[in-house]
C-alpha positions as CSV (number, residue, x, y, z in Angstrom):
1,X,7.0,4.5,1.7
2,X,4.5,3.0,-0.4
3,X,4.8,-0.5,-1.1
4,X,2.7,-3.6,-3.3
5,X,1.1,-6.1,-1.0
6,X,0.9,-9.5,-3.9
7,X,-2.4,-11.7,-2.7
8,X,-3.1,-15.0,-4.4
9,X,-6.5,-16.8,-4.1
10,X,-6.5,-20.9,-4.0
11,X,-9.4,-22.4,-6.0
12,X,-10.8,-23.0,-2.8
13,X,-11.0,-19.2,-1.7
14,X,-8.5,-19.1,0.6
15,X,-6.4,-15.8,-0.1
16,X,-2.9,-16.0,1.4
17,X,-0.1,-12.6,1.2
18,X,2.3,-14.0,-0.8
19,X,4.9,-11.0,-0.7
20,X,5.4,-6.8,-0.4
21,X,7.6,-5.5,-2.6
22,X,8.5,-1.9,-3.9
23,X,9.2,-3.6,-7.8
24,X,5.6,-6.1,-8.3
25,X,7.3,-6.4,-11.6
26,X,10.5,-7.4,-10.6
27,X,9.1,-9.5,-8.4
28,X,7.4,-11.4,-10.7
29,X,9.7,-12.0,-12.8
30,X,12.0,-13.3,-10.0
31,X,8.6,-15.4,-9.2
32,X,8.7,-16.8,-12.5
33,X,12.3,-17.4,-12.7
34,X,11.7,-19.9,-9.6
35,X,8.8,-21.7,-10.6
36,X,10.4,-22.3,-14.3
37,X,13.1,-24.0,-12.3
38,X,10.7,-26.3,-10.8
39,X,9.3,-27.5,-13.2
40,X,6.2,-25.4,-12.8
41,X,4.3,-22.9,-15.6
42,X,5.1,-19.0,-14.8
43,X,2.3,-16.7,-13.7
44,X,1.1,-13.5,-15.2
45,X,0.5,-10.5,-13.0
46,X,-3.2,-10.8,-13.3
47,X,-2.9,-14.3,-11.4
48,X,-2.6,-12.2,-8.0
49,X,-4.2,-9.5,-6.5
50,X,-2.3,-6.9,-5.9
51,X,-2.9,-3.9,-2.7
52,X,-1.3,-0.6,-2.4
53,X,0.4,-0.4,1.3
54,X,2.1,2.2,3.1
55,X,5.3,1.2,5.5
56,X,6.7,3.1,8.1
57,X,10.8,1.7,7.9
58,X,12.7,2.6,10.8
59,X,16.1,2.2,11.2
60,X,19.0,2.4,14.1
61,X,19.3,5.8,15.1
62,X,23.1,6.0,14.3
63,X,22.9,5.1,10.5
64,X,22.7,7.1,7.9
65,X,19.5,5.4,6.6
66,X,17.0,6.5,8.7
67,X,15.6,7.8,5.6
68,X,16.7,11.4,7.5
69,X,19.9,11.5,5.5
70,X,22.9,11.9,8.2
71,X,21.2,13.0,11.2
72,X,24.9,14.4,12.2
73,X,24.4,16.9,9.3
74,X,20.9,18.0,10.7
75,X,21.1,17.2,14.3
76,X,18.9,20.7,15.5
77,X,16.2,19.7,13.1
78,X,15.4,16.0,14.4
79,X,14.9,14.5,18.0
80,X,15.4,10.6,18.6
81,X,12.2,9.3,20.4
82,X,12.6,6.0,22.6
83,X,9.6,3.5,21.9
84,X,8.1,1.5,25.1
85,X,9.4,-1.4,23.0
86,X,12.5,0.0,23.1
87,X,12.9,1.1,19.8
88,X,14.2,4.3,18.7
89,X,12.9,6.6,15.9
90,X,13.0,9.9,14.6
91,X,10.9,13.0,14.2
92,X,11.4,16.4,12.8
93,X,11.3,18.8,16.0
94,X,8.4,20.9,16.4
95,X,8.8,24.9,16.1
């Protein structure tokens, strides 16, 4: 899944990750709505540097958001492998 990593730089240099978000704009605008509220000017996009990211979201095995669809549906086309952390995700099997 690729996701927008938002970046702002203090006047001192200092960049700090302010949020990752699949909707920068939305985000923003959310942003805005907060700051407004306190009093504070809103930003424009160009105030943050923004990163393209990739994310890896896994899920509980025994949802139906694994991002597999129902894995009941398709159960000979995906194995659940158990993490060392304990964690389960899933793969397609190998042919």
């Amino acid at each position: 899944m690729k996701l927008d990593a938002i970046f702002w730089t203090d006047p001192y240099g200092q960049t700090e990750l302010i949020a990752i978000t699949n909707d920068t704009k939305r985000w923003l605008e959310i942003n805005n709505k907060l700051r407004v509220g306190d009093g504070e000017d809103p930003e424009s996009i160009t105030d943050f540097t923004i990163e393209e990211v990739n994310a890896d979201i896994f899920l509980p095995i025994d949802t139906d958001a694994s991002g597999f669809g129902k894995l009941e549906e398709n159960a000979d086309k995906y194995e659940s492998i158990k993490a060392d952390n304990e964690d389960y995700f899933v793969q397609e099997k190998e042919e």
